[in-house]
N, C-alpha and C positions, 0 to 999 in steps of 0.2 A: 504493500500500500504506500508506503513513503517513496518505492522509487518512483511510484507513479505520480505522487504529488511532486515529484522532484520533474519529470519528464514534463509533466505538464503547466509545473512554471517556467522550466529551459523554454517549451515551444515559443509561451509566452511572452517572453522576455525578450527573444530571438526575432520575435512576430512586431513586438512594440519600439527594439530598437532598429529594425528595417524600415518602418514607418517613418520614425524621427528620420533617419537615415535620408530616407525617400522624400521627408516635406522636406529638409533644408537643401536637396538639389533640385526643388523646385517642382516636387511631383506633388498635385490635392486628388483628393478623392471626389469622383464625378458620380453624384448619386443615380443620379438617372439613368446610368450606365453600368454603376457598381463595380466601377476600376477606379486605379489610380493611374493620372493622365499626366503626360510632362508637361510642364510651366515653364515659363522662363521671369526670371525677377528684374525687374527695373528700378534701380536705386537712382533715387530724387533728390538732391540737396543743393542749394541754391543760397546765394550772398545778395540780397539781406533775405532772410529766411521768413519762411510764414507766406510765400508768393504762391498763389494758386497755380493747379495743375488740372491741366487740358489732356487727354486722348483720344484723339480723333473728334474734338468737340463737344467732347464730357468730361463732367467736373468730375475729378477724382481725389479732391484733400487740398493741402497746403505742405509744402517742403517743411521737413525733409523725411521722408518716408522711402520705404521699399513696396512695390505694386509689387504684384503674383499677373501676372498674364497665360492666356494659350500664348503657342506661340505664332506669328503673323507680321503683317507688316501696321506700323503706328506712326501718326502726325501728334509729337509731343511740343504742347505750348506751356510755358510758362511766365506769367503774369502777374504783375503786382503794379497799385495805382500807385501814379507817380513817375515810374520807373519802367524803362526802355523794354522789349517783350523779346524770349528767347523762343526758338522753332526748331524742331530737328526733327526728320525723318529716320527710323531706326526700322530696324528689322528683329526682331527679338526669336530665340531658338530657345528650344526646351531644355532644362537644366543647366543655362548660361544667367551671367549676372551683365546687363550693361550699366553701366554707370554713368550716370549727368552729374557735372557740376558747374551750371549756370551762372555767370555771372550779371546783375541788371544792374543798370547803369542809370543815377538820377535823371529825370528830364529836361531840371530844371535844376543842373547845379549850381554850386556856389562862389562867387568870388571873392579870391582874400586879397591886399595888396601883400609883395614881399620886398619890395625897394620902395624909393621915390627918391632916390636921385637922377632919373633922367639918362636913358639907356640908348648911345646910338648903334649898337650892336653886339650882341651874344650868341658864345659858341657853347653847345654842349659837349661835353666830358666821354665820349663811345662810354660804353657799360658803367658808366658813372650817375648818380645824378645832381652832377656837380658841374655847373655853367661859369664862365669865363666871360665877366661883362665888361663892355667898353664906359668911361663917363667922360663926355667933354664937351662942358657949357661955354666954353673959350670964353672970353674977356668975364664973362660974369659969374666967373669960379671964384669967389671971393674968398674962402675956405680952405683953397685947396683942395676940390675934393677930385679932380679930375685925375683921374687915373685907371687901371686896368685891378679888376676885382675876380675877387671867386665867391661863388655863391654855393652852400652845400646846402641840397636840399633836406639830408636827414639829418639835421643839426637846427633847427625850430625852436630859440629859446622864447622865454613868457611874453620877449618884448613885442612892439605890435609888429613894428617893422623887422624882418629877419637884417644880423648883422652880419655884414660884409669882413673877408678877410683881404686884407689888403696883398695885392699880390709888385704894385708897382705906383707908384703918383707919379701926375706927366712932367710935372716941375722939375725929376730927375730924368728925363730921358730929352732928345735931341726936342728945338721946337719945332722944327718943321716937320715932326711927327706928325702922321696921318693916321686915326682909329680906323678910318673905314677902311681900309685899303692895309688890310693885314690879315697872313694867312698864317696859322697855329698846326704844330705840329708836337702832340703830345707827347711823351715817354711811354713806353709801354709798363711802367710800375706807375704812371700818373704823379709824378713827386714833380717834375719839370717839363717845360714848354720851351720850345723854338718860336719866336715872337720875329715874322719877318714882316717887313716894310717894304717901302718902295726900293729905297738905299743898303737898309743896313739890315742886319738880322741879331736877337738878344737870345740866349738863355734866361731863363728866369726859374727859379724856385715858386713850386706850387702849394708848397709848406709852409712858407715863413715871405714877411718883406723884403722886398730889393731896394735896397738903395741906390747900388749902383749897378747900373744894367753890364750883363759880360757880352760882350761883342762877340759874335761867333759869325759873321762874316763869310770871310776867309776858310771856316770850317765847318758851312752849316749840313754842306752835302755828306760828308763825310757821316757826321755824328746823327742826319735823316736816315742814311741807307742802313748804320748801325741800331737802329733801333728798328728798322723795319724789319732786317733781320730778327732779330730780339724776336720784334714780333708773330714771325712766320714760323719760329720754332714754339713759341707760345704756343698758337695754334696746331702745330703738327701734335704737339704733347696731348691737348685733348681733341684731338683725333684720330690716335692712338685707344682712346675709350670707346670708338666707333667700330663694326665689324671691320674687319681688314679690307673686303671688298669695296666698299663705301672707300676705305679712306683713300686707298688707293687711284680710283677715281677724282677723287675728291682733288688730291695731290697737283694731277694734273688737268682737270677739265673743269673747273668751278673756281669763282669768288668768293671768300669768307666775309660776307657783309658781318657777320655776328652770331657765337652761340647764345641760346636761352641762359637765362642767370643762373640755373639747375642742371647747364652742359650736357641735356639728352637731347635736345633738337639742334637743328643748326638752319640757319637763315642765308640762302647763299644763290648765286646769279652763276647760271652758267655760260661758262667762255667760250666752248664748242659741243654741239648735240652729241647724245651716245645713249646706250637705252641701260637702267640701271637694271642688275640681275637680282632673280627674288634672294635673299639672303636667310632670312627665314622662311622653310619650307617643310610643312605646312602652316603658313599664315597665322598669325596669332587668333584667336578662337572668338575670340569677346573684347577682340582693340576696336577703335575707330574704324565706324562704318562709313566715313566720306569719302567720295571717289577721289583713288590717289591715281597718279602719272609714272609711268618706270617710263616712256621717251620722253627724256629731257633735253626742251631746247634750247638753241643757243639762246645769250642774251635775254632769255627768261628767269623767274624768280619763282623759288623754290623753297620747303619748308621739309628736312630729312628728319626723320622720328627716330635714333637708334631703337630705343627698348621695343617697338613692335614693328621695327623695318618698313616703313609708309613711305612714300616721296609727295609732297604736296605742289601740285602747281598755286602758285600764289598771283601771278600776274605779271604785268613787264610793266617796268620803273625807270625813270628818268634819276638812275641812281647820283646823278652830279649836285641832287639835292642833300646827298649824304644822309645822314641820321636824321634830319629830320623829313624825310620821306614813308623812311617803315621804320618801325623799332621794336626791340621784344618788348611787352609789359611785365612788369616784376614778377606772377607769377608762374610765367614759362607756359603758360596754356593760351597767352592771346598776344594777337599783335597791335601793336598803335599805327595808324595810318595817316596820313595825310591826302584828304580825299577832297582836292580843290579848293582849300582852304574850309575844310571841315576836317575836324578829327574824329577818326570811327576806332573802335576796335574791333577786331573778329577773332575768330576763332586760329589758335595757328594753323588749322587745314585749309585755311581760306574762309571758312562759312560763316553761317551766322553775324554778318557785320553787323555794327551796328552805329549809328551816329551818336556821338556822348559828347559834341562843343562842336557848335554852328555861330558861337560868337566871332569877334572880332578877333585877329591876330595878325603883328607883324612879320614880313621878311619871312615866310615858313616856318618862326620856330617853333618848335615845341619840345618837351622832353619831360619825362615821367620821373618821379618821386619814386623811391624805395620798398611805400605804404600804398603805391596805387593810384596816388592822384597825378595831375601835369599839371606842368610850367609854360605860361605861353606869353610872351612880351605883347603887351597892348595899351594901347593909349586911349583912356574912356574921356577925356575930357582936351579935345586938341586946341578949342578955339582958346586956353589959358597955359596947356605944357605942347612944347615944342617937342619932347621924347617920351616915348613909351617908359614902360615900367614893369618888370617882372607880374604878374600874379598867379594865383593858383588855384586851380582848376577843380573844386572838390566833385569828384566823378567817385570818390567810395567813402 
């Protein structure tokens, strides 16, 4: 009698942890049928949370939840008042997990000043989000304050105005110095800049004040190509982290405009077509369902996914606009665009753009904060200031 109480809790037991087993790969029991049928799970989480959720036109809850689905094909929206609306088309398989994470974007963001000295031109920092601003009121600097500044975006102390680190005053460099008419070439560890002019070319320290500017002249090529090198081995190093096939390629048929800030994607123009080979095979099971591109063409712009081997066609750029044309966003999952003088983000597969700043901006710039927001030089009040002035874009 006891083995049979014994056999008939094993069956039990055996019966109930098959079950558990079965609901969390997504299998429910279909009464009407009296099986257990495969599902597939859709995990929902979305920034700011609590935004409703759409399937195929029905209300199904508020982020951030896990749906059970058959499996089939789904038009998933997500919506929250205020705030910009996400859309993606998926295709859901039984006992797979896809996963959304949404980002919506204010409609109606906010603006903070972060200068008000009077800005005739600023450069951003590549992978930084640290700008390099010009100031020159000419005769009616009374102050002194005309000179070449940095501005770090995640450095926001209490005061209203962000403070400036002085990088150079014009009163020490030549005076027929010209702001506008100066092209900057960073260090690849970001500590120093080449500051050339019409005439002369300076080193400067990006750490600390210059007093006196070093003339580099005579050696600016030299100590360019030195660091451009720097540079190109930089990048070999994490493309090294890439499959061998990719890098390979990479090596010699692409431009590195910029890895994501998390070095698994990479953002890059290529220099002559070739058709990228699948590198993992079979396909990751439950990656990104956006239609990707393996022929890659020239002078096209492209988004490479190591961890699930995707190649993303992104579009073709007028790259002479530099960084501020395309740019990773700090999370690594989206890109910042410049869309006609509107700033959108989308998705890094291309999709889902979306417009987050249709105000005013000067000279194309823009450039993103650490935390998610951007910097965009604008002048709201021109009939009284003759220059723009940094502000900041509250988009999260």
């Amino acid at each position: 009698m006891k083995l049979l109480y014994r056999i008939i809790f094993l069956v039990g037991f055996l019966a109930i942890l098959g079950f558990v087993i079965a609901y969390a790969r997504g299998y429910r029991l279909d009464l009407e049928k009296r099986i257990m049928t495969s599902t597939g799970i859709l995990a929902i989480s979305s920034y700011p949370k609590a935004a409703k959720i759409y399937i195929n036109n029905e209300f199904k809850g508020v982020t951030d939840q896990n749906i059970v689905l058959p499996p089939g094909n789904y038009q998933v929206d997500i919506k929250k008042d205020g705030y910009t609306n996400f859309s993606k088309k998926i295709s859901l398989k039984g006992e797979l997990v896809i996963t959304l994470e949404p980002i919506l974007f204010p409609i109606n963001p906010a603006l903070s000043p972060l200068t008000n000295l009077g800005i005739i031109k600023a450069i951003p920092i590549d992978g930084t989000d640290r700008v390099i601003i010009f100031v020159d009121k000419g005769i009616d600097d009374l102050e002194n304050k005309n000179g070449i500044y940095l501005f770090e975006g995640d450095r926001r102390p209490l005061a209203f105005f962000q403070s400036l680190s002085k990088i150079i005053l014009k009163i020490n460099l030549p005076s027929d110095i010209d702001f506008t008419k100066v092209n900057i070439t960073v260090s690849p560890d970001t500590k120093e800049a080449i500051f050339e002019f019409d005439k002369a070319a300076y080193l400067l320290s990006l750490e600390e004040e210059n007093l006196t500017p070093y003339d580099v002249t005579s050696s600016k090529s030299t100590l360019i190509n030195a660091w451009e090198e720097k540079k190109i081995k930089d990048n070999q190093k994490v493309l090294e982290t890439f499959p061998i096939e990719f890098a390979n390629i990479a090596s010699e048929s692409v431009k590195i405009i910029s890895f994501a800030p998390n070095d698994t994607k990479i953002l890059y123009q290529a220099t002559k077509s070739f058709n990228l080979p699948l590198i993992i095979n079979p396909p990751v099971i439950a990656g990104n369902q956006s239609q990707e591109e393996r022929s890659v063409k020239k002078s096209k712009v492209y988004v490479y996914d190591r961890k699930e081997d995707k190649n993303y066609l992104i579009g073709t750029w007028n790259l002479e606009l530099g960084v501020s044309s395309i740019q990773w966003y700090f999370d690594s999952k989206h890109l910042l665009i410049n869309r006609d003088k509107k700033i959108a983000v989308a998705d890094y597969d291309g999709t889902n753009e979306q417009i987050v700043y249709s105000g005013p901006f000067e000279n194309n710039f823009f450039s993103s904060t650490n935390d998610g927001k951007i910097i965009v030089l604008i002048n709201l009040n021109s009939q009284v200031n003759e220059l723009p002035d940094l502000y900041l874009v509250g988009i999260r």
